[in-house]
N, C-alpha and C positions, 0 to 999 in steps of 0.2 A: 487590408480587408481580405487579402486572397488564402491570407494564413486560417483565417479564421470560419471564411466562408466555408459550409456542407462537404465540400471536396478538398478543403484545404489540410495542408499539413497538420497544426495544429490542432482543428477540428479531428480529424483522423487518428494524433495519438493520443485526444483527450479519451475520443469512444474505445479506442484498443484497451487504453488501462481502467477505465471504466469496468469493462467487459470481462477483462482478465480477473481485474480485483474481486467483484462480486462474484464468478464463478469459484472462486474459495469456498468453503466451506465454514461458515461461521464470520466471513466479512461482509460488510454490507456499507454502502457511500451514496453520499449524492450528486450527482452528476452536477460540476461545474457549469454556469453559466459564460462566464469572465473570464473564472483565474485560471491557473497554466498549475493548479497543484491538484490533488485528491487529498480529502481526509478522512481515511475509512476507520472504519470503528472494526472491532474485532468483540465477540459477542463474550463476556466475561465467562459465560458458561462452558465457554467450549477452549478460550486461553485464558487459564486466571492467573493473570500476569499482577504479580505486587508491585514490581518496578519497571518500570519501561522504558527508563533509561537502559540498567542491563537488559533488558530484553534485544533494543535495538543495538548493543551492542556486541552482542551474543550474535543477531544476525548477521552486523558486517563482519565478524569474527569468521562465522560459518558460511558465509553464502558472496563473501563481501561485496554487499551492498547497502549505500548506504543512505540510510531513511533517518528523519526526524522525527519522537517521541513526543508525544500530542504535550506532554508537561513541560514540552520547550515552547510551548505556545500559550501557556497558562491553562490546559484544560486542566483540571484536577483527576479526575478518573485517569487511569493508567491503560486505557482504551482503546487511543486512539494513536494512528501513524500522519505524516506526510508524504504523501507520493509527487515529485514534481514530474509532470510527463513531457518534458522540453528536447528529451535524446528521442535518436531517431528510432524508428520503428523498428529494424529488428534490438536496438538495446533494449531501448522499452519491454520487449516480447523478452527478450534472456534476462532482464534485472527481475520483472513479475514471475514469471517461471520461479528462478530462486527463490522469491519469498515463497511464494506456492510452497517448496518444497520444505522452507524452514518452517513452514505454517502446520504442513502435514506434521511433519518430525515432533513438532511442538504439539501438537493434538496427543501424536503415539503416548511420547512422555508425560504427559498428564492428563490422558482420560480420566476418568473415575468409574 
């Protein structure tokens, strides 16, 4: 219970990746009750991602880090990620950072 309690570890890098993820620019999640993953969505308008599989593999290519593609979960939309936030708080802060940045880069390359 001490992982999970308000000050506990796990509580602490649920809300860090929480915080990180939504302060993106076109991702948006809902904050876990339970589970020990995020799954944010990325707003098609602003990534129009066709595959997401190369998408996420495009990022551990470039950023390597590595995330799960919502279609390895059965979502259909190419939308959505998994973030597990189970590494310590500063990985956590340097794995989000990187997408941050692959997320930016990917905005640059296909605005409209």
């Amino acid at each position: 219970e001490d992982l999970v309690a308000p000050e506990g570890r796990l509580c602490k890098q649920r809300d860090l990746a929480y915080a990180m993820l939504t302060a993106i620019p076109g991702v948006s999640c809902t904050k876990p009750a339970a589970a020990m993953y995020l799954f944010p969505k990325l707003d098609p308008a602003i990534y129009p991602i066709e595959d997401d599989q190369q998408f996420i593999l495009d990022l551990l290519l470039e950023e390597k880090v590595l995330l799960v593609q919502g279609t390895g979960f059965n979502w259909k939309s190419p939308d959505h990620f998994r973030v597990v936030f189970l590494p310590n708080v500063d990985d956590l802060t340097e794995a989000i950072n990187r997408i941050a940045r692959y997320l930016e880069n990917y905005r640059k390359k296909h605005s409209k």
